[in-house]
C-alpha positions in Angstrom: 65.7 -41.9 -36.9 66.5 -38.1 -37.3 68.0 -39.0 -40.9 65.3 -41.5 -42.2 62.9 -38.7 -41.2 65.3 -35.8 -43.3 65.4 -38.3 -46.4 61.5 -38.6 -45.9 61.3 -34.5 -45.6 63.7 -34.1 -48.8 62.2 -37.0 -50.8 58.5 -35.3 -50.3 60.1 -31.9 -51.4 61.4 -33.5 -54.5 57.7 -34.9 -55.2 56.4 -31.3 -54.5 58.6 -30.1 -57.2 58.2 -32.8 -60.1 54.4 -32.4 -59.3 54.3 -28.7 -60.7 55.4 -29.3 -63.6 53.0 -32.7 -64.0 49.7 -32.1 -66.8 47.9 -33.9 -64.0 49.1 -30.8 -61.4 45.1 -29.5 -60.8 43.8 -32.8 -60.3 46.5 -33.6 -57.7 45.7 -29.6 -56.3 41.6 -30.9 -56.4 41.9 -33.8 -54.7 44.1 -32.3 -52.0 40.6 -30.5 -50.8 39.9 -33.5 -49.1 40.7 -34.1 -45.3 43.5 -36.7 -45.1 44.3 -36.7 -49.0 47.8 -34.2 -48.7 50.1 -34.4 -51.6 51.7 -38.1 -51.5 48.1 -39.6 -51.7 46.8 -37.3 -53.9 50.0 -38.0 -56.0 50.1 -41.7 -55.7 45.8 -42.1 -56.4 46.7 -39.8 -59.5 49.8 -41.8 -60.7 48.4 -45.4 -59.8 45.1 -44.6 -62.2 45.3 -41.7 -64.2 42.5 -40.1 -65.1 40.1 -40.6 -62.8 37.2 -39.5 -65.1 37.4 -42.6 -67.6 35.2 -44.6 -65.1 31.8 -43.7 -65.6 30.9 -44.6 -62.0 32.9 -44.9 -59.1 32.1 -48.2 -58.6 34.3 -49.4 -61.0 37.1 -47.7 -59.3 36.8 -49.7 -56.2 36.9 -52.4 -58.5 39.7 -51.7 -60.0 41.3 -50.8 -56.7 40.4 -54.1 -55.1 38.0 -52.4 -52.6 35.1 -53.9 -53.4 34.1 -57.6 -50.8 34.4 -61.0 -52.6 30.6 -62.5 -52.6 30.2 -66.2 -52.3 26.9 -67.7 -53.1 25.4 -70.6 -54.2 21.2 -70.8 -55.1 19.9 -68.4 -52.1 22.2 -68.0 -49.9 24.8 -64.5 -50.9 27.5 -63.9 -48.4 30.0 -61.6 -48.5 33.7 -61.7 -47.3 36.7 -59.3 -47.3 37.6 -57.4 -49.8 39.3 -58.4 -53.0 42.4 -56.9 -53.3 42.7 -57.6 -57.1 43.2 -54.4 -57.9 46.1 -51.4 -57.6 47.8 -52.3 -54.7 49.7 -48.7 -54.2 46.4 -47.0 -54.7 44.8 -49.2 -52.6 47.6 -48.3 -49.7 47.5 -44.5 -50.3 43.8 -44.3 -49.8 43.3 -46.7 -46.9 46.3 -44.3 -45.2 44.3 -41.3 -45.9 40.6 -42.7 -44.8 41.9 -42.7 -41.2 41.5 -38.8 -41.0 37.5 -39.9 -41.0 37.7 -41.1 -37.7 37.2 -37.8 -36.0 34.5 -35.3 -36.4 34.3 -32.9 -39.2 36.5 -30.2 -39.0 38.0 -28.0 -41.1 42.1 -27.9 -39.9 44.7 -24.5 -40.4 46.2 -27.0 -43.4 43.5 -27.7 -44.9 42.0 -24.3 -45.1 45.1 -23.2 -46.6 44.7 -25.5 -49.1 41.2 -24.9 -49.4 41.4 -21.4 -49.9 43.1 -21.8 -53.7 40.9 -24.1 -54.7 37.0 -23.4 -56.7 33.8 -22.8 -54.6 31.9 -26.2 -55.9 35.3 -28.2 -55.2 35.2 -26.4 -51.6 31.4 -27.7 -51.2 32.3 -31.4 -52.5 34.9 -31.5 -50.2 32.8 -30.1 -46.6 29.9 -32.6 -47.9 32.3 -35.6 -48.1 33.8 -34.6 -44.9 30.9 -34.6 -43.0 29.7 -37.8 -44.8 32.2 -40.2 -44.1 32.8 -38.9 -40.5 29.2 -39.5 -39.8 29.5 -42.7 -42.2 32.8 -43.9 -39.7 30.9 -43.6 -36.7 28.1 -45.2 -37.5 30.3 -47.8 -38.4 32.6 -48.1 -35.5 29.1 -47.7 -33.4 28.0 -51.2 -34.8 30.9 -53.1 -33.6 33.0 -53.0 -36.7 36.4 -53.6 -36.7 38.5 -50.9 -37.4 40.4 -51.8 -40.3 37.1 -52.9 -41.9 36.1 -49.1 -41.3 39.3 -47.7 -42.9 38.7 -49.9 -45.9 35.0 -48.9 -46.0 36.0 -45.0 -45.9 38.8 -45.7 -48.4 36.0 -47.0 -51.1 33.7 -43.6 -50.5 37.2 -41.6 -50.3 38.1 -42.6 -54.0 34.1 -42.2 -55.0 34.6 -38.3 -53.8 37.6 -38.3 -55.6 36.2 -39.2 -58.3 32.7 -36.4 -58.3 35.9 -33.8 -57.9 37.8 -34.9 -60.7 35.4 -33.5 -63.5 35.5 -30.6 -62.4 38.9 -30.1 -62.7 40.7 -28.7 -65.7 43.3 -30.7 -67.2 45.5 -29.1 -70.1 46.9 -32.0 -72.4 
């Protein structure tokens, strides 16, 4: 156990250190202003799609993510099942992981403070406003009776739609 966890520790270091020199290194920074989004999911969002401003809603990056429920209908009747998984499956996983962290109240931790503190005031704002969002949003949802991995999937599709207001205003040098 003790050496899977080093080869975890050094393997993240190595990501660390490829990151700075990545064009996409202030997006990755950006979107580390979220709660439960810390460097490998920031990383892996950024990788798995790219830009993140191509989309000209976030919609269509649920979509593309496989986020979004499969509808069934026929003449009236519209249901909805589970979601599609069509999409990025790696993206998918990364954000899912880092929706949990919405199950608690808003908070601001020592980390992510740190974090915070490098980062531009409007990216600090988008960040409190989507924390207190989806915690409010989770229990609300776990309130109605929802299952929990239905929850994680629901704060997984607003994660990558605050992901996506934060990207813009992020400078990327080409």
């Amino acid at each position: 156990m003790t050496e899977h966890t080093e080869r975890r520790q050094r393997l993240e270091q190595d990501l660390h250190e490829q990151v700075t020199a990545w064009r996409l290194c202030p997006v990755v920074d950006a979107l580390q202003a979220l709660r439960g989004v810390q460097c490998t999911v920031a990383v892996t969002t950024v990788a798995e799609l790219g830009d993140l401003t191509r989309c000209d809603h976030p919609r269509h990056l649920m979509n593309y993510l496989g986020l979004t429920p499969s509808a069934y209908s026929s003449g009236e009747r519209r249901r909805q099942g589970g979601i599609t998984k069509t999409g990025n499956t790696h993206g998918r996983r990364a954000l899912i992981k880092g929706a949990w962290a919405y199950r608690y109240p808003a908070t601001v931790s020592r980390h992510l403070q740190l974090r915070l503190e490098k980062l531009p005031k409007p990216i600090q704002d988008v960040s409190w406003k989507a924390q207190v969002r989806l915690c409010k949003r989770s229990r609300q949802l776990r309130a109605r009776g929802k299952n929990p991995n239905q929850v994680g999937v629901a704060m997984a599709r607003e994660l990558i739609a605050c992901m996506w207001a934060i990207a813009p205003q992020v400078p990327v040098t080409t």
